[in-house]
N, C-alpha and C positions, 0 to 999 in steps of 0.2 A: 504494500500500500504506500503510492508515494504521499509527503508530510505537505504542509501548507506554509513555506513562509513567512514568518511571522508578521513582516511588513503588512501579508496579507490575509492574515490568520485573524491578528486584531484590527477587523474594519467591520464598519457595516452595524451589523444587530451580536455582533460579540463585541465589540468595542462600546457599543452602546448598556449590554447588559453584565460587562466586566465586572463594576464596580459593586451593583447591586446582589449578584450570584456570588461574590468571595468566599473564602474562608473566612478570613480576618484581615485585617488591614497591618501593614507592617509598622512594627513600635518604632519611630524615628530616633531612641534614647538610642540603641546600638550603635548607629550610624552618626550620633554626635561625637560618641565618644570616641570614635574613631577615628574621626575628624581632627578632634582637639588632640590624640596621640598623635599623628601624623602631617596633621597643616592643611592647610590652604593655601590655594582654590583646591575645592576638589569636584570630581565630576560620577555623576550617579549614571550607569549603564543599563537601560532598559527602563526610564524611569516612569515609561504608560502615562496613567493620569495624574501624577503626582505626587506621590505618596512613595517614600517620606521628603520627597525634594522639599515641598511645598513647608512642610514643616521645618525644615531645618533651613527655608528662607527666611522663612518671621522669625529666627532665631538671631537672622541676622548673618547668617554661616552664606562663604560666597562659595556657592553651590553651582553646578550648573548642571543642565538633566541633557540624555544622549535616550534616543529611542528611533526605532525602522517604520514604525505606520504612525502616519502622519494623522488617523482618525483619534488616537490615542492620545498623540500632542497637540491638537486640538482643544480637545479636553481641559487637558494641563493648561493648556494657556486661559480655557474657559473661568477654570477653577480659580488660578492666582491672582484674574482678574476681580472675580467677584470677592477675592480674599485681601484685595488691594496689594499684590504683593509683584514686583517685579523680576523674571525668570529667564535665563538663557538658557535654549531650546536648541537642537540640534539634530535633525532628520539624518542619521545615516545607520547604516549596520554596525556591529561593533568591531565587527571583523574584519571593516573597510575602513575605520572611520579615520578623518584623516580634517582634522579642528587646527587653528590659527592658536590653540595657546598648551602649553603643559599643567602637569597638576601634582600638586604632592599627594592627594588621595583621589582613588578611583575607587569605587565600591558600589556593588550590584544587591541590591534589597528584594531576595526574592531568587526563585528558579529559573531565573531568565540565562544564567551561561548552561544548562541545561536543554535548553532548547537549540540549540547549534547542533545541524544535525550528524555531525561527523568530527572524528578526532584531529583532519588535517582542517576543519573550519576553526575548531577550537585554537588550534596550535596560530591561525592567523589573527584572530583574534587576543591571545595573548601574548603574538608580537605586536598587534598596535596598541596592547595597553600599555606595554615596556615604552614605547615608542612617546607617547601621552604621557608617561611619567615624569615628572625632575629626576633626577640622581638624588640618590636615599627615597625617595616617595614610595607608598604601599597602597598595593590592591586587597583590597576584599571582596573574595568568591566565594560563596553558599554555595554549596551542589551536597546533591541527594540520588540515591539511588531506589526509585521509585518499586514500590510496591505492586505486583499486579492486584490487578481489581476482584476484589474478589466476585465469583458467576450471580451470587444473591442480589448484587448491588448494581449490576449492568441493566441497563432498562428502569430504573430508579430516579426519577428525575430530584433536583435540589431546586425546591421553589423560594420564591419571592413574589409579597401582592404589595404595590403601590397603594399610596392613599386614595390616588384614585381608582383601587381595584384592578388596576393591570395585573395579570398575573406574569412573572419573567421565570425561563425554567431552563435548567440544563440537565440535560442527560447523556451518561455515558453509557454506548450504544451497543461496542462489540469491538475490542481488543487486541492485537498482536503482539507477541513478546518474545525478541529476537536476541537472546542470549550470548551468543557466539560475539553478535554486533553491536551489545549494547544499547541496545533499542529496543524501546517502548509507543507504540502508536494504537492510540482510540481515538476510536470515531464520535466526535460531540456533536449531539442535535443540541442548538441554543431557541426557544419560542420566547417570542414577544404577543400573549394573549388580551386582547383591550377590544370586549366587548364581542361583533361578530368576525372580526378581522383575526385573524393567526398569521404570524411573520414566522418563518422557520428558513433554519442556515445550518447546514451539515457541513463539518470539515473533521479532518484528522487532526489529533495535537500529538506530536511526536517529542520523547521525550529522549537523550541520548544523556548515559550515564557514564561519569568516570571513577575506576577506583583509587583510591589515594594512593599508590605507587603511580599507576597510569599519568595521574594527575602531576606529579610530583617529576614526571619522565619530560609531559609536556611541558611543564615550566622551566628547567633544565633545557631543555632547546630553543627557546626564545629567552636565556639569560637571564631568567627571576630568578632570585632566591628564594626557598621558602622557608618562611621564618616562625611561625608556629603551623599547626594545624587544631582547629577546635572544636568542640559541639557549639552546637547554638546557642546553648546555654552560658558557652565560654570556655566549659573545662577542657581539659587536653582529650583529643580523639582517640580511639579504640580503634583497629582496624576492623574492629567488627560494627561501628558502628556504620549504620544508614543515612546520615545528616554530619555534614561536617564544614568546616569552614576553611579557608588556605589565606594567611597571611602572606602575601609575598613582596618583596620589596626591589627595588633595583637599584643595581651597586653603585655606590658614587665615583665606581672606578670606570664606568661605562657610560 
């Protein structure tokens, strides 16, 4: 099953019912702190509709948000506007991305390096984060190695009803899970229900996973160091664990 894109994965009635369908929204306190260990400027990879950029604008922190679908940054610019808050915006992949300034921190809030469907895209991508660095500046990547779904929960949609009674619904539809490759793709139906009218958008979301040696090979060939590895929580990682986080930095001999 070929994957969708992301640029154009999130458009349309998924970029519209992102926000609404989440889990949870991401704590912007991680990502301060990270900040204040490391400096500024820094720059947020994947940053959709803004969260936690937006937050850690009004903080005052010179932020600046990097995302591929421009329905998404949209949004974002939507959002800072009505939150009075001023924000640089940046349309490109991350993998290509190629910006007028450098950063002492680069950090991605969320499973978004995850989404790079292959390990020679990753690997370009964290040459142009090295690339976007100062000398000593550190990245932060979250990656996870997803779960399959379990067969009970496929066809289970996650609702949301607006105040106006809209109902907004995702469902995970039916599966592949490619071992050997690292890969993980479901098929998502997203509905927009408002009245007689139903809006429906089928696309695949592919997930590609790294194991922390792997991860640890790829950064080693585009010249990061890695400087811790953590859970989410912060403690030092296990090889066995499923969620984990890569400090990496770049030498100020480079």
């Amino acid at each position: 099953m070929s994957s969708v894109d992301p640029s154009l994965f999130y458009t349309d009635l998924v970029a519209q019912l992102y926000r609404p369908l989440r889990s949870h929204a991401p704590d912007p306190e991680p990502y301060a702190r990270f900040i204040a260990r490391s400096g500024e400027p820094a720059l947020e990879l994947g940053c959709g509709g803004g969260e936690p950029l937006l937050d850690l604008r009004a903080r005052g922190l010179d932020v600046e948000g990097l995302d591929s679908s421009p329905d998404m940054l949209a949004r974002c610019r939507d959002e800072a506007q009505s939150r009075g808050l001023d924000v640089v915006l940046h349309e490109q992949p991350m993998q290509t991305m190629s910006l007028p300034r450098r950063y002492q921190s680069i950090f991605i809030a969320g499973p978004t390096f995850n989404l790079l469907p292959d390990d020679d895209t990753a690997r370009q991508a964290l040459s142009r984060i090295r690339h976007h660095l100062e000398p000593g500046g550190s990245a932060l990547i979250p990656l996870f190695i997803p779960a399959p779904t379990p067969s009970d929960q496929l066809d289970q949609a996650r609702v949301h009803t607006t105040t106006d009674g809209a109902e907004m619904r995702v469902t995970a539809i039916v599966e592949h899970r490619d071992e050997p490759g690292r890969v993980q793709t479901t098929t998502m139906r997203y509905e927009l229900i408002t009245g007689a009218e139903r809006i429906v958008e089928q696309r695949p979301w592919l997930l590609h996973w790294h194991t922390q040696g792997g991860f640890r090979q790829l950064a080693a060939d585009t010249d990061l160091t890695v400087r811790a590895v953590v859970t989410p929580a912060g403690t030092p990682a296990t090889e066995d664990d499923q969620a984990f986080v890569f400090l990496l930095i770049r030498s100020t001999d480079t």
